[in-house]
C-alpha positions, 0 to 999 in steps of 0.5 A, spaced: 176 321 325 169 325 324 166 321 330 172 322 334 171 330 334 162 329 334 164 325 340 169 331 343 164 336 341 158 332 345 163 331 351 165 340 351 157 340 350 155 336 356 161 340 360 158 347 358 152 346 360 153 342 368 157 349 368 153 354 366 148 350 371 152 351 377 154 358 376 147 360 375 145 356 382 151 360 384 148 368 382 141 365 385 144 363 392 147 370 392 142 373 389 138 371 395 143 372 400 143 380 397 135 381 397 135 379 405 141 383 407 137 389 403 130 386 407 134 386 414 137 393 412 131 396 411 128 394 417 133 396 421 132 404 418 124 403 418 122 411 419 117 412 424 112 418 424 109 422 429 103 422 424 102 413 423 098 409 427 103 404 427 108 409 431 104 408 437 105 403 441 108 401 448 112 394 449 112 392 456 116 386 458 116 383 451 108 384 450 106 390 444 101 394 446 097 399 441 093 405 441 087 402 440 086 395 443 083 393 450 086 397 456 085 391 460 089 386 455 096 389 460 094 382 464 098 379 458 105 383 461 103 380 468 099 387 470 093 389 473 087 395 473 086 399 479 080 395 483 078 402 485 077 404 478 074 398 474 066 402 476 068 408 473 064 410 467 067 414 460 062 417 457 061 416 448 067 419 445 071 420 451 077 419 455 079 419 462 086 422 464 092 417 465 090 411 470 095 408 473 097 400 472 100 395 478 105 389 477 104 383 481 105 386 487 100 392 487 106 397 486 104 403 481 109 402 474 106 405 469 099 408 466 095 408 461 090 412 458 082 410 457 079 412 451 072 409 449 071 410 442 064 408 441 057 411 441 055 408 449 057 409 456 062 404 457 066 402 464 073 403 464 076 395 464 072 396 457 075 402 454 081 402 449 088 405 449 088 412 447 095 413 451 101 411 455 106 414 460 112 412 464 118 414 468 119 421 472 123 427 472 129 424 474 131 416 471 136 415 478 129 415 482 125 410 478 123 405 482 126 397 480 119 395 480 118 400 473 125 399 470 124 392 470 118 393 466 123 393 460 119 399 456 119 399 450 116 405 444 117 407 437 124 405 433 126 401 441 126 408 445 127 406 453 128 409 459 135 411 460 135 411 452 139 419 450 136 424 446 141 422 440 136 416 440 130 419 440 133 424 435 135 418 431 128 414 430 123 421 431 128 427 428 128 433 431 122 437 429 119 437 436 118 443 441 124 444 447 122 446 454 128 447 459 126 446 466 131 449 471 132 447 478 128 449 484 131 448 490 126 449 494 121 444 492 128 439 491 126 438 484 132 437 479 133 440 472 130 436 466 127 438 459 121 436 455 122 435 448 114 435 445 113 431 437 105 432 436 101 432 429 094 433 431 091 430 436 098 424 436 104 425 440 110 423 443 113 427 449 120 426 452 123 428 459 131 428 459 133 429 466 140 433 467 144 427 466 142 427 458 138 421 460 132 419 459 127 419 465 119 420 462 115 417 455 108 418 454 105 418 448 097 419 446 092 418 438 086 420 441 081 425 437 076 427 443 076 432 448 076 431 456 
């Protein structure tokens, strides 16, 4: 009778342990799944500051580009420097204003801002990124050639995007500038709407449709 029940006791134990296992893979598995759902959460609310470098850059067709690397590295989303500009010189610690980018086509689509952060004179095609603009004052004249670029800047920010976004990724700690139409010079209504923390910031042109028609952002420290 005694080694009935130790046989019985032995069989509960053996029972009790493949149980515990089980339920242990089981909190395991979802714990897992609770610490990505967490990962992927934080991602996707990822603050972005005007005061980061990390805030600066631009992706064009599906290439990131930031404050800081090779201006001549826009080959990689199939665009090109102005031959016209490529002997020009900046001199140590210094920038250029905007220079226009072409497609494929020679068409202008968007610029960047040469910077040489170095000690010597250097060409432009050598310079670093110190800043990027797009767009116009009014999104429903933007050409396809520069909306087929898919832009792209901080928290995914785009051409077209509506202040609640821009609002959503920088907040609403910016300067606000409203534009009234001008008949005379056929020019529309827009508003500007400036972040900027030292020598960093992003500027925004929403046109009168609530749409936003221009982004230009810069994170260079030197004087023209």
């Amino acid at each position: 009778m005694k080694k009935k029940i130790s046989s019985i006791m032995v069989v509960l134990l053996i029972l009790g342990s493949i149980m515990f296992i089980l339920t242990g893979c089981g909190n395991d598995s979802k714990s897992l799944k609770e610490d990505s759902a967490k990962e992927n959460s934080s991602e996707s609310k990822k603050e972005y500051s005007i005061g980061d470098n990390d805030s600066y850059y631009v992706i064009i067709n599906g290439t990131k580009f930031q404050a800081g690397d090779k201006i001549s590295s826009v080959s990689k989303a199939g665009l090109k420097l102005k031959e016209k500009n490529l002997d020009e010189t900046i001199p140590k610690n210094r920038y250029l204003l905007a220079k226009s980018v072409l497609n494929a086509d020679d068409k202008e689509v968007c610029s960047f801002v040469p910077l040489n952060s170095t000690d010597a004179t250097i060409k432009y095609e050598d310079a670093v990124i110190g800043g990027f603009e797009v767009g116009d004052i009014n999104y429903s004249e933007l050409s396809e050639e520069t909306l087929a670029l898919d832009v792209e800047v901080a928290g995914g920010i785009k051409l077209g995007s509506s202040l609640e976004d821009v609002e959503n990724v920088l907040g609403n700690d910016y300067f606000k500038y409203e534009q009234a139409a001008n008949e005379s010079l056929k020019m529309p209504a827009y508003t500007t709407y400036t972040y900027s923390k030292g020598y960093k910031g992003y500027k925004f042109i929403i046109d009168d449709s609530g749409k936003v028609s221009k982004i230009s952002w810069n994170n260079y420290s030197y004087d023209e």
